[in-house]
Each structure stands twice: as structure tokens, then as C-alpha cells.
N, CA, C and O atoms as a Tinker XYZ file with bonds, in Angstrom:
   448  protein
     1  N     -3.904000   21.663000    2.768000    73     2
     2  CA    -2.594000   22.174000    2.454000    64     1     3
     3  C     -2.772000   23.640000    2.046000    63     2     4     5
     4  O     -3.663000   23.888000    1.234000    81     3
     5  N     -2.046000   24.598000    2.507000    73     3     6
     6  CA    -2.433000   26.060000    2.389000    64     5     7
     7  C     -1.163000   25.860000    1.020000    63     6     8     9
     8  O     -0.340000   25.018000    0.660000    81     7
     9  N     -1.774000   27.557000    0.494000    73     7    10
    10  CA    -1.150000   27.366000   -0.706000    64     9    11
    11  C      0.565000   27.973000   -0.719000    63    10    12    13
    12  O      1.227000   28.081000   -1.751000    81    11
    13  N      0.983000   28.265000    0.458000    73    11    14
    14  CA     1.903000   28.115000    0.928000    64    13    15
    15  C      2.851000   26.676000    0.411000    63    14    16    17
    16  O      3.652000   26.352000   -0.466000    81    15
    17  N      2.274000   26.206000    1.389000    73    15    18
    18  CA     2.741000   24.610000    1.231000    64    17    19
    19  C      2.903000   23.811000   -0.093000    63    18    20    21
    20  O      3.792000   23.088000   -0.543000    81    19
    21  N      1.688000   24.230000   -0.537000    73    19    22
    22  CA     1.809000   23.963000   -2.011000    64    21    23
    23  C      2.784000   24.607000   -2.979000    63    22    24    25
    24  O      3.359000   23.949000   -3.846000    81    23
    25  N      2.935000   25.748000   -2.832000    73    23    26
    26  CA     4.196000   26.139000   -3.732000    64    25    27
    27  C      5.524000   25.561000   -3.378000    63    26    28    29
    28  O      6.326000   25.373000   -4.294000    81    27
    29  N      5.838000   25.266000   -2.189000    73    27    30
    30  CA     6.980000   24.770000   -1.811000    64    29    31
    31  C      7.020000   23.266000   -2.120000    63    30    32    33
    32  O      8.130000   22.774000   -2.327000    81    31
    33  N      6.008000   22.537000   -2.170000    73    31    34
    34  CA     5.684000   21.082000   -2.739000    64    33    35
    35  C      6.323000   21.323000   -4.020000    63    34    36    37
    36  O      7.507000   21.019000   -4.170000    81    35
    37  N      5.452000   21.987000   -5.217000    73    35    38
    38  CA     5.837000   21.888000   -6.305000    64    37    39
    39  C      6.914000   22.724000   -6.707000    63    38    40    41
    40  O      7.120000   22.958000   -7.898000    81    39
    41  N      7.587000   23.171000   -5.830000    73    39    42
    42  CA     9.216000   23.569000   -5.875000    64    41    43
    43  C     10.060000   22.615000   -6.066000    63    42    44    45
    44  O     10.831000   22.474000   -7.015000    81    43
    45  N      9.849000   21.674000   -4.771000    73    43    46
    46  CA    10.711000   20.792000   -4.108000    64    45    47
    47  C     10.538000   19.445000   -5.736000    63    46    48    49
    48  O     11.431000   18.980000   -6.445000    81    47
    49  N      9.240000   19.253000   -5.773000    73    47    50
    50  CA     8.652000   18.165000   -7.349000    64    49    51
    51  C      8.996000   18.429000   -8.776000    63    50    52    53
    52  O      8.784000   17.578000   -9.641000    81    51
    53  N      9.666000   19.909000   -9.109000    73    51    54
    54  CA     9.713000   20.268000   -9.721000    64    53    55
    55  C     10.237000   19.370000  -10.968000    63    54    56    57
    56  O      9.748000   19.506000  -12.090000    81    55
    57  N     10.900000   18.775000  -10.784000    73    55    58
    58  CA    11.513000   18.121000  -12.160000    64    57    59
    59  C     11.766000   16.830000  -11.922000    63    58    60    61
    60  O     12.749000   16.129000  -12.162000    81    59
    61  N     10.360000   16.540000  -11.233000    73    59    62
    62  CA    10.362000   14.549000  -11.511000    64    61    63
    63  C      9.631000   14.421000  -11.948000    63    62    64    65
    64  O      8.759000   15.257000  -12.186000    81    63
    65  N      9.666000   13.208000  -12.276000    73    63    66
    66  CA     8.471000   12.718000  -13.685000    64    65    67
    67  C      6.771000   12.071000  -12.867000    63    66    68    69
    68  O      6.724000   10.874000  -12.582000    81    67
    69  N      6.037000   12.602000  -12.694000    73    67    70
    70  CA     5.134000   11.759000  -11.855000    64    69    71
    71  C      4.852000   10.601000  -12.014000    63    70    72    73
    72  O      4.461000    9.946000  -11.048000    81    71
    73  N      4.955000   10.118000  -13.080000    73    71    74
    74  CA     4.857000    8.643000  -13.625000    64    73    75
    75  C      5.834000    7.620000  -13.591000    63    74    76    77
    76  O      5.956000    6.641000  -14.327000    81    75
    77  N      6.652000    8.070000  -12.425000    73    75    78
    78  CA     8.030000    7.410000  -12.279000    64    77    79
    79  C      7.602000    6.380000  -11.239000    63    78    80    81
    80  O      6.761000    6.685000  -10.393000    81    79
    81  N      8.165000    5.148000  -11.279000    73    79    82
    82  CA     8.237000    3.874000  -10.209000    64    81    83
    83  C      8.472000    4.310000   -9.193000    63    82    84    85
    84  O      9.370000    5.145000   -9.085000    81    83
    85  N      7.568000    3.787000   -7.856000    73    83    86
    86  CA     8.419000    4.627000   -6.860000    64    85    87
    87  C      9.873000    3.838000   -6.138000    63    86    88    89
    88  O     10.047000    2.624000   -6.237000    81    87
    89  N     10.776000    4.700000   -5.467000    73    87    90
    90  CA    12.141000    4.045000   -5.773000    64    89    91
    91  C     12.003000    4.214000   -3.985000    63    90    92    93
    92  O     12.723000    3.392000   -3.418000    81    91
    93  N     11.343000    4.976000   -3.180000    73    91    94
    94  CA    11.968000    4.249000   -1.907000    64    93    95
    95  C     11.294000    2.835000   -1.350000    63    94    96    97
    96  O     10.327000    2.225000   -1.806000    81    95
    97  N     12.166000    2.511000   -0.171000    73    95    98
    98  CA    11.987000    1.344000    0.265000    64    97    99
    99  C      9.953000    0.508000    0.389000    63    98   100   101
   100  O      9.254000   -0.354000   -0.144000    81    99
   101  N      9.910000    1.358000    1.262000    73    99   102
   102  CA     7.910000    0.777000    1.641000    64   101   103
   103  C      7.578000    1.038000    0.315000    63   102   104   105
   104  O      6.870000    0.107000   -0.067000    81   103
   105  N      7.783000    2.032000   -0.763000    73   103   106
   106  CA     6.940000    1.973000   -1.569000    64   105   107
   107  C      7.375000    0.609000   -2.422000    63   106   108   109
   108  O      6.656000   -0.334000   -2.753000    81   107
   109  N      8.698000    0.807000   -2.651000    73   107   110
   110  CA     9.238000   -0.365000   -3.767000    64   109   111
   111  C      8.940000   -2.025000   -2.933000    63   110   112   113
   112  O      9.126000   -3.040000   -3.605000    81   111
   113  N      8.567000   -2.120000   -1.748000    73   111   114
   114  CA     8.354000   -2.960000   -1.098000    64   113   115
   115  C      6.654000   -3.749000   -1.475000    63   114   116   117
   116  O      6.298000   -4.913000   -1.658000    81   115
   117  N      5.991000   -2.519000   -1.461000    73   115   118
   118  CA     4.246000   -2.590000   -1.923000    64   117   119
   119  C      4.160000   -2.725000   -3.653000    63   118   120   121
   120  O      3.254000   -2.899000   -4.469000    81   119
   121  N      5.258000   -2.589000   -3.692000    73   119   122
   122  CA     4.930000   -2.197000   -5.671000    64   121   123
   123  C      5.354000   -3.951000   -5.752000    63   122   124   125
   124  O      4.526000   -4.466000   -6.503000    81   123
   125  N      6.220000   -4.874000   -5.303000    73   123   126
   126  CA     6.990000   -6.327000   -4.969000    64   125   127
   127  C      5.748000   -7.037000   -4.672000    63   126   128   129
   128  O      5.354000   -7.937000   -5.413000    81   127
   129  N      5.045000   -6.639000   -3.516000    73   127   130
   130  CA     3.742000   -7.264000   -3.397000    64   129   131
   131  C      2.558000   -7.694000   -4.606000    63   130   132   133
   132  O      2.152000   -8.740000   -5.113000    81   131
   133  N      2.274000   -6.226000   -4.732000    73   131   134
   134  CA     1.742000   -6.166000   -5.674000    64   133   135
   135  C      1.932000   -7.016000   -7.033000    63   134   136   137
   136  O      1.077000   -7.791000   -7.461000    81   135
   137  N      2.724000   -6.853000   -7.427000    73   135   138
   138  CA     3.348000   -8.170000   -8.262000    64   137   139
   139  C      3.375000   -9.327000   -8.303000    63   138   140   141
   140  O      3.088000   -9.976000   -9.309000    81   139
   141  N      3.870000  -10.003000   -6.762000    73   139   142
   142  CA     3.421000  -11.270000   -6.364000    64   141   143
   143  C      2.052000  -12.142000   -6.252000    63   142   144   145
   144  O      1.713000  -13.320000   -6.362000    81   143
   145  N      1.379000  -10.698000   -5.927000    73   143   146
   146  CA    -0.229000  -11.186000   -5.782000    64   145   147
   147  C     -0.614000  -11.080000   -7.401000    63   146   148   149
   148  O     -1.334000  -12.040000   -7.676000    81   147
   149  N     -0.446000  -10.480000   -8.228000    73   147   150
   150  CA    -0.667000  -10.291000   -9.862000    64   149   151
   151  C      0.027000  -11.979000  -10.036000    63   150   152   153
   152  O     -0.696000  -12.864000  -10.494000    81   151
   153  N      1.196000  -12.221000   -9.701000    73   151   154
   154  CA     1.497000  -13.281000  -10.679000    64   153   155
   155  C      0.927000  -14.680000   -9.964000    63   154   156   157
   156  O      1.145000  -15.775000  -10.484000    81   155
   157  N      0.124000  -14.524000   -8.636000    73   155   158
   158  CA    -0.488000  -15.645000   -7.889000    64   157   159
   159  C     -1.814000  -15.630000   -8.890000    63   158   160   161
   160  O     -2.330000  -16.429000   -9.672000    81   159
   161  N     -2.059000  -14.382000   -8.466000    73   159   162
   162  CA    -3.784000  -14.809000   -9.340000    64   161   163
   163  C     -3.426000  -15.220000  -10.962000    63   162   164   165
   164  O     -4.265000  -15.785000  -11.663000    81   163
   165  N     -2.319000  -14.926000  -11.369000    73   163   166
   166  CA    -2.726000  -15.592000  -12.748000    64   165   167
   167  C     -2.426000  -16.845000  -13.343000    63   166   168   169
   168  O     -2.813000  -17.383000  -14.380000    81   167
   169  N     -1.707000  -17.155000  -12.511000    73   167   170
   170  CA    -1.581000  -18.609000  -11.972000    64   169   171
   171  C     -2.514000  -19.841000  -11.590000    63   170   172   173
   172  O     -2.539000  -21.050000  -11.820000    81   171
   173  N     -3.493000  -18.627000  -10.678000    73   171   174
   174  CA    -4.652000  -19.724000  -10.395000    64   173   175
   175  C     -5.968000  -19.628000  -11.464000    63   174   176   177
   176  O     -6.809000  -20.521000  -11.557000    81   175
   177  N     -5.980000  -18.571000  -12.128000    73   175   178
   178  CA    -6.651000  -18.162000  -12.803000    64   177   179
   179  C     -6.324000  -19.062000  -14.312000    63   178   180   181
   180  O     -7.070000  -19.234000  -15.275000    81   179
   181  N     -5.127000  -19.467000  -14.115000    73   179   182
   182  CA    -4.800000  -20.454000  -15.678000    64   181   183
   183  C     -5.390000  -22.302000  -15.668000    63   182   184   185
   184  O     -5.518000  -23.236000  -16.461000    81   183
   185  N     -5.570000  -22.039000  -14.434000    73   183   186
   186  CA    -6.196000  -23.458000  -13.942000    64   185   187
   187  C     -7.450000  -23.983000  -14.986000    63   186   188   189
   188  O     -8.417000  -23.285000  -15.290000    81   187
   189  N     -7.196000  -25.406000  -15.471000    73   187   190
   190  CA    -8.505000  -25.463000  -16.462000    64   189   191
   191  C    -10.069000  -25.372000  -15.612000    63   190   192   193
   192  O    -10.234000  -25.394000  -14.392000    81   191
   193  N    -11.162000  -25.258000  -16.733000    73   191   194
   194  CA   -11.943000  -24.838000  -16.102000    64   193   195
   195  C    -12.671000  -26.359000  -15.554000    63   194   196   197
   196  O    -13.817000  -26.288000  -15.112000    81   195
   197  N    -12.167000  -27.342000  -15.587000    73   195   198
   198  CA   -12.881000  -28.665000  -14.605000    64   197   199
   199  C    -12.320000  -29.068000  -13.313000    63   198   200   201
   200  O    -12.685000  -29.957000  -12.544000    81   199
   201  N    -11.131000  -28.029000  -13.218000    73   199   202
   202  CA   -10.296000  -28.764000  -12.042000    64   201   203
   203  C    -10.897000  -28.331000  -10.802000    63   202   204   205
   204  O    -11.661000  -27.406000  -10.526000    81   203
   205  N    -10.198000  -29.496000   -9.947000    73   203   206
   206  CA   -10.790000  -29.435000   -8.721000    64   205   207
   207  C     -9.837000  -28.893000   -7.867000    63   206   208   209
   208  O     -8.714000  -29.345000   -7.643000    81   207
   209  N    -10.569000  -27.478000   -7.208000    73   207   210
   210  CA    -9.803000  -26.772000   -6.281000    64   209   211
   211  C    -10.173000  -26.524000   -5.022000    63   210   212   213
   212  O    -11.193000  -27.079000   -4.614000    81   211
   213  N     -9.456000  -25.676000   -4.177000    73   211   214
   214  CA    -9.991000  -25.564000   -2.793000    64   213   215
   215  C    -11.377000  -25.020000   -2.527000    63   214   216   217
   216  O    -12.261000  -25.380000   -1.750000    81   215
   217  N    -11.272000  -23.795000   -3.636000    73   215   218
   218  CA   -12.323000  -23.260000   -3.501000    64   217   219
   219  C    -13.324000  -24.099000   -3.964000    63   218   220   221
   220  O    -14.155000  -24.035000   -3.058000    81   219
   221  N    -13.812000  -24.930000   -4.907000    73   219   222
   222  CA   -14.851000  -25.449000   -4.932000    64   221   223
   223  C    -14.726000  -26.910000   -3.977000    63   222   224   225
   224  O    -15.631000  -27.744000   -3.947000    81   223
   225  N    -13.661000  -27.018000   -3.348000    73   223   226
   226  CA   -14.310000  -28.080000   -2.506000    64   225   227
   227  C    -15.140000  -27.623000   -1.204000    63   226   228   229
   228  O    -16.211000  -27.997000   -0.728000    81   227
   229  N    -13.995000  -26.456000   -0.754000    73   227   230
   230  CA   -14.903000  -26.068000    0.444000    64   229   231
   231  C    -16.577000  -25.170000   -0.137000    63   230   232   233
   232  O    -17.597000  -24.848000    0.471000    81   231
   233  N    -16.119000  -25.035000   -1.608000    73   231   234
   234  CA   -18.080000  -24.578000   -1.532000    64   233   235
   235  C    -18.741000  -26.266000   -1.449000    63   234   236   237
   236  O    -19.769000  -26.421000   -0.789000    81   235
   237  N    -18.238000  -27.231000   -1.997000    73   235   238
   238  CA   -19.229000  -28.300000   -2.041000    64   237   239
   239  C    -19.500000  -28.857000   -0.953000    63   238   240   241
   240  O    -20.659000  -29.048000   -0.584000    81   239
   241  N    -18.327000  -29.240000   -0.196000    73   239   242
   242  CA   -18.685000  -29.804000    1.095000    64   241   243
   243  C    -19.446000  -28.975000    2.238000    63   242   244   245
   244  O    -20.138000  -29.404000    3.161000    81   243
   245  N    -19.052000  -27.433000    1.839000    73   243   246
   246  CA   -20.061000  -26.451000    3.111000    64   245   247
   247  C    -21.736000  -26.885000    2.718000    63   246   248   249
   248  O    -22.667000  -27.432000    3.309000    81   247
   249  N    -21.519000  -26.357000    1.519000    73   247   250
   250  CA   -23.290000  -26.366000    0.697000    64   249   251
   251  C    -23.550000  -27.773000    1.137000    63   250   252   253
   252  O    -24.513000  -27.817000    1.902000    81   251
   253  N    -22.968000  -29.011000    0.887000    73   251   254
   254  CA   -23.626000  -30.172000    1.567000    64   253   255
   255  C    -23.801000  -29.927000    3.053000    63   254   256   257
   256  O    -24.952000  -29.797000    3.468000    81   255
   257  N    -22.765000  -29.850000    3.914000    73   255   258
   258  CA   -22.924000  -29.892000    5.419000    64   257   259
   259  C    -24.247000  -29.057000    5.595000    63   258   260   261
   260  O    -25.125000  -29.820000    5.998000    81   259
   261  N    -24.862000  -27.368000    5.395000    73   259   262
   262  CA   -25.777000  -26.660000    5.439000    64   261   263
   263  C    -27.005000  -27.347000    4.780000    63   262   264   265
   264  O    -28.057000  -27.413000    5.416000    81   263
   265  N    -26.904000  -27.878000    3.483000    73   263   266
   266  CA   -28.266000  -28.766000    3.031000    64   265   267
   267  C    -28.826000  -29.638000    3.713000    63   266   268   269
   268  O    -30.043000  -29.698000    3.888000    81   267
   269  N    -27.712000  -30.668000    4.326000    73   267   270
   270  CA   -27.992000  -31.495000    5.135000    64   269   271
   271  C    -28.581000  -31.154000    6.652000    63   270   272   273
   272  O    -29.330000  -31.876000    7.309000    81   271
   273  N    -28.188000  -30.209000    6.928000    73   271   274
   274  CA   -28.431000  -29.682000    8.270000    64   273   275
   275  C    -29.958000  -29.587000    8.296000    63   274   276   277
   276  O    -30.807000  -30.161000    8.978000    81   275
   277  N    -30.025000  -28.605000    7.255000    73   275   278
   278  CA   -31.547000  -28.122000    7.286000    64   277   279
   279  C    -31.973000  -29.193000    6.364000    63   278   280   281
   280  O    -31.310000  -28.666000    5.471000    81   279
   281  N    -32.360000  -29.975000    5.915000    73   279   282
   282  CA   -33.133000  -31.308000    5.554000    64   281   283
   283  C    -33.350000  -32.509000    7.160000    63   282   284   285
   284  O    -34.367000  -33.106000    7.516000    81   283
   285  N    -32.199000  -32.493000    7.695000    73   283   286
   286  CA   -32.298000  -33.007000    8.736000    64   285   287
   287  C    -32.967000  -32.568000    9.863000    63   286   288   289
   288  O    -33.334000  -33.352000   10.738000    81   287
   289  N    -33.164000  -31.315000    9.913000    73   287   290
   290  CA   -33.975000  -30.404000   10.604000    64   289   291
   291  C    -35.883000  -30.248000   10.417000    63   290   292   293
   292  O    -36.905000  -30.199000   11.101000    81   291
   293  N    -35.514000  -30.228000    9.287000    73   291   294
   294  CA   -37.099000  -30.010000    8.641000    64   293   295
   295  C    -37.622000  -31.614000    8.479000    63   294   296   297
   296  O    -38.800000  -31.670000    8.126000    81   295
   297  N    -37.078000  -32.704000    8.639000    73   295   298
   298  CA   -37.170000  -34.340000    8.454000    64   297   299
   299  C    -37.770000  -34.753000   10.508000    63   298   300   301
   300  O    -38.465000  -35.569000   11.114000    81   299
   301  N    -37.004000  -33.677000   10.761000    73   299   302
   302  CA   -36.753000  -34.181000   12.644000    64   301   303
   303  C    -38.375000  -34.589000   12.760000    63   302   304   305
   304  O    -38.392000  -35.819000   12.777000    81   303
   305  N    -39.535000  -34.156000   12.835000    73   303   306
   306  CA   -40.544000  -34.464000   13.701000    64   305   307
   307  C    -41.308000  -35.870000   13.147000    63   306   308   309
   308  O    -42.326000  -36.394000   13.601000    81   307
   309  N    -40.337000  -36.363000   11.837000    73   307   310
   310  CA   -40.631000  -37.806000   11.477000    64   309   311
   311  C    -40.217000  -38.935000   12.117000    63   310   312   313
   312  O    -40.799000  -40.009000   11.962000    81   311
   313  N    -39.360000  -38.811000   12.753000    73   311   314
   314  CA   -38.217000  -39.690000   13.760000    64   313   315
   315  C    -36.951000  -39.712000   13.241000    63   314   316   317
   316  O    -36.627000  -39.398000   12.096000    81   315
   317  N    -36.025000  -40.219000   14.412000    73   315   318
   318  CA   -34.927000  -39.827000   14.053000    64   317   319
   319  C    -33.845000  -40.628000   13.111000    63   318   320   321
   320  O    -32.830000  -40.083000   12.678000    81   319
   321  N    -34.095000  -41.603000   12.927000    73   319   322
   322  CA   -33.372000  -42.432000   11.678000    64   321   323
   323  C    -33.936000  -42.086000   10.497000    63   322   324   325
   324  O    -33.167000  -41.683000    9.625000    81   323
   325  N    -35.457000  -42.166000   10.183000    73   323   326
   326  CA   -35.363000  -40.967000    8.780000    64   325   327
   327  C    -35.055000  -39.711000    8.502000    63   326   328   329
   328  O    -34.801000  -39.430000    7.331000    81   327
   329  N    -35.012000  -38.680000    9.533000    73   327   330
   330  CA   -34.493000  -37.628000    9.374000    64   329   331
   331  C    -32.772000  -37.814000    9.047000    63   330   332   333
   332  O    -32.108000  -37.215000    8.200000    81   331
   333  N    -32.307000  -38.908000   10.081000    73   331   334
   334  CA   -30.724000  -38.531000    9.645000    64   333   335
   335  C    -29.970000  -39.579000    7.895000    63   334   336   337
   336  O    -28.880000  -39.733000    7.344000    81   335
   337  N    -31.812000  -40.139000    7.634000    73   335   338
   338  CA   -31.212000  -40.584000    6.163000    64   337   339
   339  C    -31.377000  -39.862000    5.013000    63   338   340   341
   340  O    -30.982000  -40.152000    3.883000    81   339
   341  N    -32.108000  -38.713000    5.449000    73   339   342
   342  CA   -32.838000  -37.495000    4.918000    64   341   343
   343  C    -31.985000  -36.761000    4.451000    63   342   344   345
   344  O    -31.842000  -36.573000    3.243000    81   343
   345  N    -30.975000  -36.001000    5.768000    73   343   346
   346  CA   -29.950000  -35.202000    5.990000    64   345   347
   347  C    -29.159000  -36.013000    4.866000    63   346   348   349
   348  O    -28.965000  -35.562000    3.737000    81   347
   349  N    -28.810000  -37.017000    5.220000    73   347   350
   350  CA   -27.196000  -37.661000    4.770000    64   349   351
   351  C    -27.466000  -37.442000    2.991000    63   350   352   353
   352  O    -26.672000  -37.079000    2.124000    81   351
   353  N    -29.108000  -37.879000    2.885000    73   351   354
   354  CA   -29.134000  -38.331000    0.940000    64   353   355
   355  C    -29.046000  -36.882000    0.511000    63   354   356   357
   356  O    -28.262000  -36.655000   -0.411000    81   355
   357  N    -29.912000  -35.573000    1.169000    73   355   358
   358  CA   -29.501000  -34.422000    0.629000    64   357   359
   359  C    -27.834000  -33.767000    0.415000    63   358   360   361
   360  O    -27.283000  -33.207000   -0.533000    81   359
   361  N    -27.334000  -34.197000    1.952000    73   359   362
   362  CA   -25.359000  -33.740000    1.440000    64   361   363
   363  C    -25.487000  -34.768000    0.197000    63   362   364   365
   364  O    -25.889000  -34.085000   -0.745000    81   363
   365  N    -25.366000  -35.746000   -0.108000    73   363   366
   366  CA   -24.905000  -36.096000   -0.923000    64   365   367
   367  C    -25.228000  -36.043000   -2.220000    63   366   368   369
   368  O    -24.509000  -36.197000   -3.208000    81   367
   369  N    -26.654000  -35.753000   -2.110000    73   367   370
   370  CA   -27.328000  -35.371000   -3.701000    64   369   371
   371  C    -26.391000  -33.699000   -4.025000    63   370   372   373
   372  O    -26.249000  -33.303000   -5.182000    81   371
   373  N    -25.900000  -32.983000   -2.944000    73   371   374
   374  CA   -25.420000  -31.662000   -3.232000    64   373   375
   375  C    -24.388000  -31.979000   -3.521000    63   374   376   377
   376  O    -24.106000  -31.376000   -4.556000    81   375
   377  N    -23.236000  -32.886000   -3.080000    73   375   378
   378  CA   -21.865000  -33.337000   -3.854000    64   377   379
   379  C    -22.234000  -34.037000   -4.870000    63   378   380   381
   380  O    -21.344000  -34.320000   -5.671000    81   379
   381  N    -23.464000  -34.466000   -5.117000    73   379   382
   382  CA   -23.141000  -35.303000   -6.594000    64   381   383
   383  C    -23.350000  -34.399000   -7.289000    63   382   384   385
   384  O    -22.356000  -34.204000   -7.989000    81   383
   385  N    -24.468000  -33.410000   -7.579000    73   383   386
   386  CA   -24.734000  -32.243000   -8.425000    64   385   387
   387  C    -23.451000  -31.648000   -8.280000    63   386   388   389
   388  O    -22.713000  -31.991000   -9.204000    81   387
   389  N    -22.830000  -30.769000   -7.339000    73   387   390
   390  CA   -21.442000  -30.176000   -7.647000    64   389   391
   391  C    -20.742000  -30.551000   -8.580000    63   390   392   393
   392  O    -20.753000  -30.139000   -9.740000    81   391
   393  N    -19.934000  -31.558000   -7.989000    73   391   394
   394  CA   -19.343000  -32.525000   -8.849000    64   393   395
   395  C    -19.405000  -32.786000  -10.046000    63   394   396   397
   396  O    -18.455000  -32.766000  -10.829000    81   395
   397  N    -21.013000  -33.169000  -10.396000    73   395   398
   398  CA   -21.308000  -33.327000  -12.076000    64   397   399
   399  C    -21.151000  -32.137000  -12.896000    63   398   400   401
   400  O    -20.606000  -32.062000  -13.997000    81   399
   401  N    -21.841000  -30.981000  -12.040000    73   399   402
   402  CA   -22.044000  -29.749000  -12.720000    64   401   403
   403  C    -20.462000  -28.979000  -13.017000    63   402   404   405
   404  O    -20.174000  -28.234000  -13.954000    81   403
   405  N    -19.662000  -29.399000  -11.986000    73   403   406
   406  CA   -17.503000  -29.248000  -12.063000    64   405   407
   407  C    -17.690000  -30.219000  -13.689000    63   406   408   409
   408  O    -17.422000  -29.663000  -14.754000    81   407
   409  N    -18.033000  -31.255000  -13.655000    73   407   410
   410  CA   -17.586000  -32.227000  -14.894000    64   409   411
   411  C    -17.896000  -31.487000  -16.076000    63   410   412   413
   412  O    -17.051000  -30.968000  -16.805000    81   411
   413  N    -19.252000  -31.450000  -16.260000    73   411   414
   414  CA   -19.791000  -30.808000  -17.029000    64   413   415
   415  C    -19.274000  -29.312000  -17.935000    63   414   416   417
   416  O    -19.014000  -29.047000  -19.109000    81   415
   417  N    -19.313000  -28.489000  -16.489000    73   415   418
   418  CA   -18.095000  -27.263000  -16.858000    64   417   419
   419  C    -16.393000  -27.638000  -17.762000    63   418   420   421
   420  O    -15.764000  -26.972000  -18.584000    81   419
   421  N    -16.200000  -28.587000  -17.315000    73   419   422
   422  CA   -14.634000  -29.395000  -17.707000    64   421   423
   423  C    -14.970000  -29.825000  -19.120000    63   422   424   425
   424  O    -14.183000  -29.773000  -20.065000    81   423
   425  N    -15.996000  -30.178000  -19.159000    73   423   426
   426  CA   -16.213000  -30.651000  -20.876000    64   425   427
   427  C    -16.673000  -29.674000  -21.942000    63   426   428   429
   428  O    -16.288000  -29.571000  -23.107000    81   427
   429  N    -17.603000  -28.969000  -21.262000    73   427   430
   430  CA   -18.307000  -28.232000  -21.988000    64   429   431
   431  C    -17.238000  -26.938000  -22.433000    63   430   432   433
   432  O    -17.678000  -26.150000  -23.271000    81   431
   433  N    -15.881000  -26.711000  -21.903000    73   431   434
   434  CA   -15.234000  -25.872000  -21.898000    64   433   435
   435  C    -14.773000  -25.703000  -23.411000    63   434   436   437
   436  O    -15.129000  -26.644000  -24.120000    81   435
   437  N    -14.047000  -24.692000  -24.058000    73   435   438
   438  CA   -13.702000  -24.645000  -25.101000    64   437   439
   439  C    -12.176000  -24.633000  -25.005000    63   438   440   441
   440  O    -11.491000  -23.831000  -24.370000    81   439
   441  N    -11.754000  -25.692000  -25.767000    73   439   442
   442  CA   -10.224000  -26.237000  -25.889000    64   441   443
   443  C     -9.335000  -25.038000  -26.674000    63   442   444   445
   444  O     -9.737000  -24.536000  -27.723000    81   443
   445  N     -8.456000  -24.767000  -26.220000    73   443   446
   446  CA    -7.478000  -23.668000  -26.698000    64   445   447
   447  C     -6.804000  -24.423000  -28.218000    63   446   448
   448  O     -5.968000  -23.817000  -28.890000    81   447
């Protein structure tokens, strides 16, 4: 911006408050957003700390499906019914640890 431009900027700015809300449309539109997403997260964020949510299901069930994968993988050159009882007891030793360690968090929490 040449300083041209700039004087005519702070001509034109001269006597608004910079700290003012912005009042046209896209902006007052993004400032609405903004808000919505503030009052989503604190919403989910009030959630106690044992509950069971999306996010920790899809971490438990991924982390099992991937444990299992690779247990079942690294089990393969034993044959294939122990490898796939291999696979199956590791997913599930990873949902039971989740799970307990969710419980655990739920108890161990400090009551308001």
C-alpha cells in the first residue's frame, strides 16, 4: 500500500472505533459461526470425563482393528486358525483395556 493509499485509508477510518463488531453481512455471518462452533465445543467439552463418545469409540475400535491386524500378521507363519485367534484375543484385549482405562478415568475423576 503506497503511502498515498494509506492516507486516504485513514481518512476514510477516521472516526471508527477499531474494536467495533464487524456489522457487514460475510463478516457478521463468520463472527455467527464462530459462535456456534464456541458454543458446540463447550458443550462437548462439558461431557463427564467417563462417557462414552464417538471419539473414543472410533479410537477403540480403530486401535483394535490395527492391533489385530498386525498380531494376525506377525501370528501368520504359525497357521492359520492360531493366527486368526491371535488377531481376534489382541482386538479384544485393546477394547477391554480402552474401556477399563474410559472406567477408570470416570471414577478416578473429581466430582464437582
Amino acid at each position: 500500500m503506497s503511502r498515498e493509499e494509506r492516507r486516504a485509508y485513514q481518512r476514510m477510518a477516521k472516526k471508527q472505533d477499531p474494536y467495533a463488531l464487524p456489522s457487514s453481512g460475510p463478516a457478521r455471518a463468520r463472527q455467527q459461526q464462530l459462535e456456534r462452533r464456541k458454543a458446540r465445543r463447550a458443550a462437548t467439552a462439558s461431557t463427564p470425563p467417563g462417557a462414552i463418545s464417538r471419539r473414543f469409540l472410533a479410537w477403540a475400535l480403530g486401535g483394535a482393528a490395527a492391533g489385530g491386524l498386525i498380531a494376525f500378521s506377525l501370528a501368520w507363519p504359525s497357521g492359520m486358525p492360531f493366527a486368526a485367534y491371535v488377531g481376534a484375543g489382541v482386538a479384544l484385549g485393546w477394547v477391554a483395556v480402552a474401556f477399563g482405562m474410559r472406567a477408570f478415568a470416570g471414577r478416578s475423576a473429581p466430582r464437582p
